[in-house]
C-alpha positions in Angstrom: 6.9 12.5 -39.7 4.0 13.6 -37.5 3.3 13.4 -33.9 0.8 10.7 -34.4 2.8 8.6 -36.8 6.2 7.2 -36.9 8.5 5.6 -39.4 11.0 2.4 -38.3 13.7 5.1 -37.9 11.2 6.5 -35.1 9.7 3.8 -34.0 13.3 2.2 -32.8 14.2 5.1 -31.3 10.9 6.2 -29.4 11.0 2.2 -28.2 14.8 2.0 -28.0 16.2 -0.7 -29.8 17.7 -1.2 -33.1 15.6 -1.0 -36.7 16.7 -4.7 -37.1 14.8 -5.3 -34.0 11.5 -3.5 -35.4 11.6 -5.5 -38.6 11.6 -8.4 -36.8 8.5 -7.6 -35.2 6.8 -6.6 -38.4 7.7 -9.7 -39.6 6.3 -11.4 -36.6 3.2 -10.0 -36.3 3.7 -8.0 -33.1 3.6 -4.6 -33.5 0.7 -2.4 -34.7 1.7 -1.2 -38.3 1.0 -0.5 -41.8 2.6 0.0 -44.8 1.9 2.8 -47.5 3.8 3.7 -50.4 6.3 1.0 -49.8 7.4 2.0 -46.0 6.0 0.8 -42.8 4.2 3.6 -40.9 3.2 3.1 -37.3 0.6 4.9 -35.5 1.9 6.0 -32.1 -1.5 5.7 -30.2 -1.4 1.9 -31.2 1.9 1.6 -30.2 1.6 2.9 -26.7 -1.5 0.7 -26.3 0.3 -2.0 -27.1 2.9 -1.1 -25.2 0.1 -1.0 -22.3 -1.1 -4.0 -22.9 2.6 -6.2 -23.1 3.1 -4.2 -19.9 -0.1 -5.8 -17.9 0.7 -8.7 -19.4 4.3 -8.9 -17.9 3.1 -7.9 -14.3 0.4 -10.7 -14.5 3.1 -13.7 -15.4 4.8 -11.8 -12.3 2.4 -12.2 -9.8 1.8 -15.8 -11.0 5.3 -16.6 -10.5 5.5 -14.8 -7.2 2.4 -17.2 -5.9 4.3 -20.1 -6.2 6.8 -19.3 -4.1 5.6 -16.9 -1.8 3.3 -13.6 -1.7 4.6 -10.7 -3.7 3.5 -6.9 -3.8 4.5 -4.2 -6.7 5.2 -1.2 -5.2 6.4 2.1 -7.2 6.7 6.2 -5.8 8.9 7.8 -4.0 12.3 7.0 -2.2 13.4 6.9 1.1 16.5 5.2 2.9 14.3 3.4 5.5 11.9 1.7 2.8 15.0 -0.6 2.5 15.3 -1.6 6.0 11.7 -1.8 6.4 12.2 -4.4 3.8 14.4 -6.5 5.4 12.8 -6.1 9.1 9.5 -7.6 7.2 11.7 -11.0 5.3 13.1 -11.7 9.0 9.4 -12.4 10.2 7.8 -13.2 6.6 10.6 -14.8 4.8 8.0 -15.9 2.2 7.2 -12.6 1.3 8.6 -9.8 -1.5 8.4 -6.2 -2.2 9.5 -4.9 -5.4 10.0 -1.6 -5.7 10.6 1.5 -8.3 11.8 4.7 -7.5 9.8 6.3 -10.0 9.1 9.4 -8.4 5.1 10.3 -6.0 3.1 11.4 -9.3 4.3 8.0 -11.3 3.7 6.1 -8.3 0.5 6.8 -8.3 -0.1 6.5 -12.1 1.2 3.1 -12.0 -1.3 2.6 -9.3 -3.8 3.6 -11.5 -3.7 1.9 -14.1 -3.1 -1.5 -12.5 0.9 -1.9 -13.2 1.5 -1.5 -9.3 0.2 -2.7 -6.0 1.3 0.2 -3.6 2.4 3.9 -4.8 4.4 5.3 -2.0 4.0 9.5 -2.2 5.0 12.4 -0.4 3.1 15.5 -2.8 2.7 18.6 -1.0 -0.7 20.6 -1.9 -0.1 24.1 -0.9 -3.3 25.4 -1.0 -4.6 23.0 1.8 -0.9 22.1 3.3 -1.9 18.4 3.1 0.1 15.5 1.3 -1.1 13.0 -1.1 -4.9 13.6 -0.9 -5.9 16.5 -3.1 -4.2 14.5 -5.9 -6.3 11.2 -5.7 -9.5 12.5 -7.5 -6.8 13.4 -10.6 -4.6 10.5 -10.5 -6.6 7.6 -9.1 -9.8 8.1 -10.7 -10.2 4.0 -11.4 -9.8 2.8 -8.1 -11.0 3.4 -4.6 -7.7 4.2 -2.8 -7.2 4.1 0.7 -4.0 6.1 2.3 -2.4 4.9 4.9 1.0 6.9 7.0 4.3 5.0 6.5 6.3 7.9 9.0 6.5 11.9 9.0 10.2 12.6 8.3 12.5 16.1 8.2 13.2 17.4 5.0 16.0 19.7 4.1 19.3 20.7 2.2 22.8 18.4 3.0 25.9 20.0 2.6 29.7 18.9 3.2 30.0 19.7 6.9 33.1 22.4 5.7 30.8 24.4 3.3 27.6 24.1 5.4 27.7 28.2 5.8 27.6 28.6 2.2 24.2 27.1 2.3 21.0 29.6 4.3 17.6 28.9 2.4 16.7 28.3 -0.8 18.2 32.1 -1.7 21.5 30.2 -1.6 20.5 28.1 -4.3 21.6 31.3 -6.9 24.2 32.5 -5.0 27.7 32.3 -7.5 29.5 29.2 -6.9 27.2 27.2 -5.4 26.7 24.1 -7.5 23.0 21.9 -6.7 21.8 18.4 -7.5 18.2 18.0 -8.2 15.4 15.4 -8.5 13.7 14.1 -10.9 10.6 16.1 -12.1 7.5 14.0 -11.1 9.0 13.2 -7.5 7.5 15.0 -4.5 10.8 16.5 -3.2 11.1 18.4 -6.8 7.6 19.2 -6.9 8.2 20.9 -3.4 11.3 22.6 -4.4 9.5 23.9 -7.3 6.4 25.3 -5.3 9.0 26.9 -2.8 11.1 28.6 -6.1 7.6 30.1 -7.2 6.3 31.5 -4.2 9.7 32.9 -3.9 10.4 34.2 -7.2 13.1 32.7 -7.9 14.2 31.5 -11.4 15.1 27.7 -12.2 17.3 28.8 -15.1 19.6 30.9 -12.3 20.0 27.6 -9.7 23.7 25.8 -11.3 22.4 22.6 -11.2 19.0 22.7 -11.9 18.7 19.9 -14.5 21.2 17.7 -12.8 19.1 15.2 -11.9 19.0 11.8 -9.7 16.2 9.5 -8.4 17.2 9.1 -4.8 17.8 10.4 -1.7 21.3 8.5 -1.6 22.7 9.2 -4.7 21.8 13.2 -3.9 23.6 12.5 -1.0 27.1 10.9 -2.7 26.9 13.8 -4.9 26.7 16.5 -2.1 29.9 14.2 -0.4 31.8 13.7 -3.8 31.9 17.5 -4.3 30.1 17.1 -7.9 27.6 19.3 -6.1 27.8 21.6 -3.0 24.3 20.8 -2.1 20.8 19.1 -2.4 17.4 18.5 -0.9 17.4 14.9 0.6 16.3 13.4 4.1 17.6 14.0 7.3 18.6 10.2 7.3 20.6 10.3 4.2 22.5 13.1 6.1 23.0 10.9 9.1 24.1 8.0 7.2 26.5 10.0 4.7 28.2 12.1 7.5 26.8 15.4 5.8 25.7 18.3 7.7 21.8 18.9 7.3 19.3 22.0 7.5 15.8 21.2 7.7 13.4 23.0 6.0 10.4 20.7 6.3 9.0 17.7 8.0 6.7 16.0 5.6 4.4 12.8 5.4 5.4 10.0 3.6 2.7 7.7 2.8 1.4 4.4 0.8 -1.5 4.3 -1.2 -3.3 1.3 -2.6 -7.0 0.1 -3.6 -9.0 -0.8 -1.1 -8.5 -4.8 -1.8 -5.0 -4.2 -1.5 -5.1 -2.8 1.8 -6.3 -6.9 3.3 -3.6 -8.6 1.6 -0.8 -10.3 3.9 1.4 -8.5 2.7 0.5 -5.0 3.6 -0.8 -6.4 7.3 3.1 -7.6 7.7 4.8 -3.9 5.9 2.7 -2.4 8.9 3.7 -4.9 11.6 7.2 -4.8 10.7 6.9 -0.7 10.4 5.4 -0.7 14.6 7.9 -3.3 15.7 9.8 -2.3 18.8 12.9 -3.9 17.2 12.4 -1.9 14.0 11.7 1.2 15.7 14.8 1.0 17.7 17.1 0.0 15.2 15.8 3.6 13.2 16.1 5.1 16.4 19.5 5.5 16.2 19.5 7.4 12.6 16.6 9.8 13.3 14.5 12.3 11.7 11.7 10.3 11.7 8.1 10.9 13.4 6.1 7.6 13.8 2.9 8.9 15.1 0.6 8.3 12.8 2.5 4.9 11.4 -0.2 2.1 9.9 -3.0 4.4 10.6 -5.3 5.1 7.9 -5.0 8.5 7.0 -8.1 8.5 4.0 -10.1 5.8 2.2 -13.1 6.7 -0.6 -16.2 5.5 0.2 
């Protein structure tokens, strides 16, 4: 059938669930179709709409549920091993309050934001043109809100190897040599997005890395994969290293930041992320892992007028 419309075949497998499953729905009333010719045809712009719409829906019972038992935030982006301890250094002083997070990756992070399904995106996207993060993509991917940036931590970058193979590994020139096996990220994330930038300026093929298309969503599980020996190496941060016992060879120290509306920015929640994130107890408990700059930490980095 066409791009534009689908049958119930297509429909269950473009929502993922069983045809039994879309009948029922037909039957109930709550899913855009028609029928011609004796079959049930459904237009796929009507679908992701209403797709759209259930989805807003869901967040907004969310938040009302959240209210009554404490403050809640939505946050979705990128990943990073000290967004979990951040968490937790923020209940100890705020036990009424809850972060929920996806790792979707910087560029769905800030789509979400966009269109209202999240509260915070947190993003790392390099531009190379200027050799800033995160702000030459607002104007294309926050064009219905008025976002304001704000610096979580600057934090090294690089490839983790098993300590035994770590001379196998010089530069991203390595990542074709014969035997070498890598793990990647998912595309949309701003360590991929990187990677990729690097690969082009360098001229070398994706199709020649081993590995290319093996893909994972965090910095941990690139990590377990480097230490499992399913892969000989992969970009992660210089934490993950630390934590995992892998040898690590920085290539980049990046910004990792949280974006939001403007609103968002006053809420209680935020104001206690970026106390927790300046405590002296927080700060010396990530200390101790390293690779991380705080200097520009709960400083606003950009906010449209």
């Amino acid at each position: 059938m066409s791009e534009h419309l689908m049958n119930t075949r297509e429909i269950a497998e473009y929502l993922g669930v069983h045809e039994k499953q879309i009948y029922a729905l037909i039957k109930a009333g709550r899913i855009p179709c028609t029928r011609v010719t004796g079959k049930w045809i459904f237009p796929k712009k009507l679908v992701d709409e209403w797709i759209e719409n259930k989805s807003r829906s869901g967040l907004k019972q969310a938040r009302t549920k959240s209210s009554q038992i404490g403050s809640a935030l939505l946050a979705a982006g990128s990943n990073d091993p000290l967004m979990d301890m951040l968490s937790t250094a923020t209940k100890k002083d705020h036990p009424d309050f809850f972060v929920f997070t996806a790792n979707t990756g910087s560029v769905n992070g800030l789509k979400t934001l966009n269109t209202g399904l999240t509260d915070i995106a947190f993003s790392h996207l390099y531009d190379a043109e200027s050799g800033e993060y995160n702000i030459p993509y607002l104007a294309e991917y926050l064009p219905e809100i008025k976002p304001v940036v704000v610096n979580i931590f600057h934090r090294e970058i690089g490839f983790l190897v098993q300590p035994a193979k770590a001379s196998r590994i010089n530069g991203f020139e390595s990542l074709v040599n014969e035997g070498v096996r890598f793990v990647n990220r998912q595309k949309g994330s701003g360590t991929r997005h990187f990677l990729d930038h690097q690969l082009q300026k360098m001229k070398i093929s994706p199709a020649d890395i081993d590995g290319y298309e093996n893909e994972v969503y965090t910095h941990f599980e690139i990590g377990l994969a480097v230490s499992t020996g399913e892969a000989d190496t992969g970009i992660a941060s210089a934490a993950a290293a630390s934590l995992l016992g892998l040898a690590f060879q920085p290539f980049n120290a990046e910004r990792f930041d949280m974006i939001m509306d403007q609103s968002t920015y006053f809420q209680p929640g935020v104001q206690s992320l970026i106390a927790a994130l300046n405590s002296p107890a927080f700060r010396s408990r990530v200390g101790k892992i390293g690779g991380y700059d705080f200097k520009d930490s709960g400083k606003i980095i950009y906010s449209r007028q």
